[in-house]
C-alpha positions, 0 to 999 in steps of 0.5 A: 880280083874275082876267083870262082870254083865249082864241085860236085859233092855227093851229099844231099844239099842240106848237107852240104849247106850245114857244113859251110854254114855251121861255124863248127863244121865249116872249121873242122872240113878244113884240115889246115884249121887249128882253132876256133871260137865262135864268141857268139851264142846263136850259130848261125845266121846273119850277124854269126861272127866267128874265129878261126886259126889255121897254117899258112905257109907254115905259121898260125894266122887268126881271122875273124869271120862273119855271115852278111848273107844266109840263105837256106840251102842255096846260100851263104857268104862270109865275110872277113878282113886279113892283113888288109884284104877283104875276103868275100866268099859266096857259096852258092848250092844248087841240087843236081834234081836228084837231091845231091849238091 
């Protein structure tokens, strides 16, 4: 299955690219996260795996993600495998030409 969303933020798109590509600022822009790891020294990148717990439904669940794809500022995709199901997720930017994403 194939889900797409799009938003408009007002932020320059360096901006926007650093927080969903900074495992630190990815985890913290969600209010459902509780905990992360990030057990690799370099923090971002191709090959950055990182932990992250956050509620479900109301119970702790911990995944592992990593970064198959970064493309300063247009693009980044993580990857990672919960209870059997692979979640792929592509954030693509894209400036509005007046340096906001």
């Amino acid at each position: 299955m194939r889900w797409t969303s799009s938003r408009t933020i007002n932020a320059p798109v360096e901006r926007v690219f650093r927080t969903v590509a900074d495992p630190d600022e990815f985890s913290a822009s969600d209010p459902r996260r509780l905990e992360r790891r990030v057990p690799d020294p370099n923090r971002t990148g191709v090959g950055v795996r990182f932990r992250a717990t956050r509620l479900i439904k109301g119970k702790p669940s911990t995944f592992e993600q990593e970064v198959t794809e970064f493309a300063p500022p247009e693009q980044v995709r993580l990857v990672n495998v919960t209870h059997g199901t692979v979640w792929d997720s592509t954030f693509r930017l894209q400036s509005d030409g007046g340096r906001r994403c």
